[in-house]
C-alpha positions in Angstrom: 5.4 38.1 12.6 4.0 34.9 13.5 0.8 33.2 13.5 0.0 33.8 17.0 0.6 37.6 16.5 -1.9 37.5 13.6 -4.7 35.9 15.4 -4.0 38.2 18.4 -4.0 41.4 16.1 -7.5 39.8 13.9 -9.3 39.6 17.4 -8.1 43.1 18.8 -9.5 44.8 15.6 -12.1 42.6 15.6 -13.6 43.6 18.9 -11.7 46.7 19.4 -11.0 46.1 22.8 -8.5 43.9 24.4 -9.9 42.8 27.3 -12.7 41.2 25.0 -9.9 40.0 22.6 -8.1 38.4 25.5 -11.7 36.4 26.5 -12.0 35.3 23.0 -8.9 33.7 22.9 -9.0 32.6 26.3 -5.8 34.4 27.8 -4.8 36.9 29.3 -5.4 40.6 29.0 -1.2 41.4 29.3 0.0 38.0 27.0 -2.2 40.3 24.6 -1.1 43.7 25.0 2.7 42.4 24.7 2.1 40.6 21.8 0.3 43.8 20.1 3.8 46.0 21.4 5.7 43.5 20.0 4.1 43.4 16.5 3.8 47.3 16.2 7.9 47.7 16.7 9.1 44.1 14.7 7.0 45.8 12.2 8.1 49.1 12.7 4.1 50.2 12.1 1.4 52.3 14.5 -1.4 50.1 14.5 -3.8 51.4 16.9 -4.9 55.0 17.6 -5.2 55.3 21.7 -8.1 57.2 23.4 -8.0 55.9 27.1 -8.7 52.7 27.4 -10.2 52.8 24.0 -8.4 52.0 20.8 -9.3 52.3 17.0 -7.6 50.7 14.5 -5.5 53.2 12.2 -4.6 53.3 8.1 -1.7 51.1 8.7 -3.4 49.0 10.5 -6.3 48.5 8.5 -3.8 47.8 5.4 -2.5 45.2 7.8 -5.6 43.5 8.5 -6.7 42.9 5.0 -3.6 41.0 4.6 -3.9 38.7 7.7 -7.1 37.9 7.3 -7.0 36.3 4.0 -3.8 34.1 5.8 -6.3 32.7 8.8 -8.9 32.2 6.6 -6.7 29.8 4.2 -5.1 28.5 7.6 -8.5 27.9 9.0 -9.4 26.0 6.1 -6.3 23.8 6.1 -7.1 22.6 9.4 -10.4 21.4 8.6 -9.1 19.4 5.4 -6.4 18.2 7.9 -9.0 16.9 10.1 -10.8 15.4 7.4 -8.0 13.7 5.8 -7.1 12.6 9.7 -10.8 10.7 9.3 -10.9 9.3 6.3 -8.0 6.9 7.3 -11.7 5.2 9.2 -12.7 5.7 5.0 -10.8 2.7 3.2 -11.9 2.7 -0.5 -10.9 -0.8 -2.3 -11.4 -2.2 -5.5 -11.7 -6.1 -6.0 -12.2 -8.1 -9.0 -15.2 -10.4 -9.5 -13.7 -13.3 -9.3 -11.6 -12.5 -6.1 -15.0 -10.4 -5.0 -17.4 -13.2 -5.0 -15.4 -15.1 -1.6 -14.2 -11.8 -0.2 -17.0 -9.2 -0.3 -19.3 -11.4 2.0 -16.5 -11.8 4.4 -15.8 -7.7 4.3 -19.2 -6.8 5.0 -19.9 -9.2 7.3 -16.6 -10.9 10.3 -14.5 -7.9 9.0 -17.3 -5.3 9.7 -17.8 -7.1 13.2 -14.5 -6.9 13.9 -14.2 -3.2 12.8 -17.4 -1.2 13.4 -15.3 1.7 13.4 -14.0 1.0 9.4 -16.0 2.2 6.6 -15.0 -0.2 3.8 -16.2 1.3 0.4 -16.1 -1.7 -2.0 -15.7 -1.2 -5.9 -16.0 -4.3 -8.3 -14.0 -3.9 -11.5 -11.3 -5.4 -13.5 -7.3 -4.9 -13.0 -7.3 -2.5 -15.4 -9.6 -0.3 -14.0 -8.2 -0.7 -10.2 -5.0 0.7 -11.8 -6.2 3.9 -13.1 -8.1 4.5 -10.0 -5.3 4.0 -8.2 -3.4 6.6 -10.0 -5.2 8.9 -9.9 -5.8 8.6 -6.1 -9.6 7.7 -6.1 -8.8 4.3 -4.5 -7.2 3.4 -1.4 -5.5 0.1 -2.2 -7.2 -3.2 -4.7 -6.7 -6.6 -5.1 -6.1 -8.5 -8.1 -4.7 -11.1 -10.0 -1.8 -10.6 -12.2 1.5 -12.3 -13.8 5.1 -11.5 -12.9 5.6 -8.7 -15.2 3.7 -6.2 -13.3 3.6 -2.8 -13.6 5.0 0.2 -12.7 4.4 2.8 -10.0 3.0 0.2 -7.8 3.5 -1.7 -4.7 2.8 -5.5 -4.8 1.9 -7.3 -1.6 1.2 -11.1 -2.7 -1.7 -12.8 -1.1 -1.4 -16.2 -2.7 -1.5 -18.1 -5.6 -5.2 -18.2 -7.9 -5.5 -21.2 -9.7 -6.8 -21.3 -12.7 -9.7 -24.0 -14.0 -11.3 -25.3 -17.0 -15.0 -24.6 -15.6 -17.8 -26.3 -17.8 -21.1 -28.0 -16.6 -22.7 -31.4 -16.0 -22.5 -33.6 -18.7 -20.1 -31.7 -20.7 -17.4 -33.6 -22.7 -14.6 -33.5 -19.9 -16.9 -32.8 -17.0 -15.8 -36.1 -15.4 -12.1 -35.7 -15.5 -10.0 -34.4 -12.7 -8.2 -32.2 -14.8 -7.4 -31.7 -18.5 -4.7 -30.9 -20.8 -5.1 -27.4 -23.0 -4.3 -30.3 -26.0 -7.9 -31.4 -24.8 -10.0 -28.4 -24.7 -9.4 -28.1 -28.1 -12.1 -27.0 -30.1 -14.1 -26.8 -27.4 -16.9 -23.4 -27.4 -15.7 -20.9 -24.7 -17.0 -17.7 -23.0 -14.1 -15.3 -21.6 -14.4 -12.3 -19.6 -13.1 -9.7 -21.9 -9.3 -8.1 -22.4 -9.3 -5.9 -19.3 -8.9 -9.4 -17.1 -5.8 -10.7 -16.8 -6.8 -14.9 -17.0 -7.7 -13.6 -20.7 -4.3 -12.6 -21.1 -3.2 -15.8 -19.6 -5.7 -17.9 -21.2 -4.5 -16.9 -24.8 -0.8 -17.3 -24.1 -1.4 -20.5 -22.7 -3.3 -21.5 -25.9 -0.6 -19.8 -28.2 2.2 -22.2 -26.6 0.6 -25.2 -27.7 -0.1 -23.6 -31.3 -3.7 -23.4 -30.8 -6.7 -21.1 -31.3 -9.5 -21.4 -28.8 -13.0 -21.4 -30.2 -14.3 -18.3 -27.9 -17.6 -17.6 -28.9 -18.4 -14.0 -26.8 -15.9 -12.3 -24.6 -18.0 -10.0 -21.2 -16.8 -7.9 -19.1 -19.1 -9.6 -16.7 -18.4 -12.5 -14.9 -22.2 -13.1 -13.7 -22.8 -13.3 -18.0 -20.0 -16.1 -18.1 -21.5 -17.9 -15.2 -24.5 -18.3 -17.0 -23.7 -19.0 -20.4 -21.8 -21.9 -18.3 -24.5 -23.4 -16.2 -26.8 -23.0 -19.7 -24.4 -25.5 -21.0 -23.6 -23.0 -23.8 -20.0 -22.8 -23.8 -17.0 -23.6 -20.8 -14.8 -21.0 -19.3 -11.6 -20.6 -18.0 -11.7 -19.1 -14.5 -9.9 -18.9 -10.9 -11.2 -21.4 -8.7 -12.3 -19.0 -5.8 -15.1 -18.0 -8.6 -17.0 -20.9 -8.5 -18.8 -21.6 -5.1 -20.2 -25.4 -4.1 -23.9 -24.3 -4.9 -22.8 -23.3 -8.6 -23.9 -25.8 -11.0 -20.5 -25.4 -12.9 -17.7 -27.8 -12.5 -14.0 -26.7 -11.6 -11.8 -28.8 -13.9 -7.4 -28.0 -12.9 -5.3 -27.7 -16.0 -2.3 -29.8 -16.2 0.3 -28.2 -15.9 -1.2 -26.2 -13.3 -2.3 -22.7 -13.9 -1.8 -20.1 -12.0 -2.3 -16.1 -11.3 -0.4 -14.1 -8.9 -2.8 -12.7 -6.2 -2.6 -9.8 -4.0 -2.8 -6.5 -3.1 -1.8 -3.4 -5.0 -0.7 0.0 -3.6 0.0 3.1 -5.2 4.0 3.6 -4.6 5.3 5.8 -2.1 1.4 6.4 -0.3 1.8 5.8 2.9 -0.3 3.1 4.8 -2.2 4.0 7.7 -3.2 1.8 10.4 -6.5 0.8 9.4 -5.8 -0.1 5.9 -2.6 -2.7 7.7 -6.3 -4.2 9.8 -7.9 -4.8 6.6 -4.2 -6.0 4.4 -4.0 -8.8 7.6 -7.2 -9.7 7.4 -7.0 -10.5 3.7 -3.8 -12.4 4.4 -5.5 -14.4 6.7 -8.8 -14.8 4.6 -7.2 -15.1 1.2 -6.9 -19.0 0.9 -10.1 -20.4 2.6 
């Protein structure tokens, strides 16, 4: 028995009539009548009782149908979650961090969206850690984030660039006017972090533990609008990536020497499969990612 046969069989009982059967399903009167003969001897059951051109669905029969039509019901359903899935792929969910978000968000919402009417992005603003579980469990399409070599497992990297790192204080600050500064430098020098979920944290400490010194961190946020102001305040400095700060911040960008840097890019739940206009939007950060 095949599909076919069942939906043939549901409409004949449903109407009781072939002909109308055959209307319903938009083909022929015989195409059904053979495939009702056919499914009566592969199954080896009377289906129909016969009064003319009148026929009435017998015991057997009846038995029958409460089987099928649980089976096109389910398959009815499947289709429509197919479909959906089939347009969600115009449904791209991504998470970035604030950092990265700051540049890229504007740029999304505004050439990207041009470009792509068609595209729904869904933008979600949180911390690597975060865009991790999310995309294990499958509740976001791809994220982009910084992070170091030793990344993790069960995902796909594709790297976008290289985020440098800065010594950002403010106007008048000890080592506002240098070009860059040595980690020797900074000292004892009062500091606001975004908290342990953000990988320049990570970063930030190592880099402090390697030259056998504790930074002075005052208050560690999850937020980076909080740091940004606690900078501009002229409470305390920060160490952040460099596409954070914009020109009409009133926070100076100071490089580290040695340079600092984060690993950039785009993370992707291994094995998921990419569709089309998720490869649109991982060009067009390509493209974007360094201006």
């Amino acid at each position: 028995m095949n599909i076919i046969q069942m939906q043939y069989f549901y409409e004949v009982c449903r109407w009781q009539n072939i002909t109308k059967a055959a209307e319903h399903l938009h083909v022929s009167q015989p195409t059904v009548s053979v495939a009702m003969q056919s499914l009566e001897t592969e199954t080896g059951l009377n289906l129909f009782r016969r009064n003319g051109k009148k026929i009435f669905i017998s015991k057997d029969g009846n038995i029958l149908l409460s089987r099928i039509r649980p089976i096109l019901e389910e398959l009815a359903h499947l289709k429509h979650e197919i479909n959906d899935m089939a347009h969600k792929r115009n449904h791209i969910r991504i998470a970035l961090p604030p950092q990265i978000g700051i540049r890229i968000v504007p740029l999304l919402l505004g050439e990207f969206r041009e470009k792509h009417p068609e595209i729904i992005i869904e933008i979600i603003e949180t911390g690597p850690v975060n865009s991790l579980h999310m995309l294990k469990e499958e509740s976001l399409d791809l994220a982009v984030m910084n992070y170091t070599e030793c990344s993790t497992e069960g995902f796909t990297y594709k790297k976008l660039g290289q985020a440098e790192c800065c010594f950002c204080t403010y106007p008048g600050a000890r080592l506002s006017s240098k070009f860059s500064v040595q980690i020797e430098e900074i000292g004892a020098e009062p500091l606001v972090l975004l908290d342990s979920t953000f990988n320049i944290t990570h970063l930030v400490h190592q880099t402090f533990a390697n030259q056998g010194i504790k930074p002075n961190v005052l208050h560690y946020s999850p937020y980076l609008h909080t740091v940004r102001n606690l900078i501009e305040e002229k409470i305390a400095s920060s160490f952040l990536i460099k596409h954070a700060i914009l020109p009409k911040d009133d926070i100076i960008p100071l490089s580290i020497d040695p340079p600092l840097y984060l690993a950039a890019g785009i993370v992707i739940k291994k094995g998921r499969q990419i569709y089309a206009d998720e490869k649109l939007l991982i060009k067009f950060l390509k493209d974007n990612f360094m201006q």
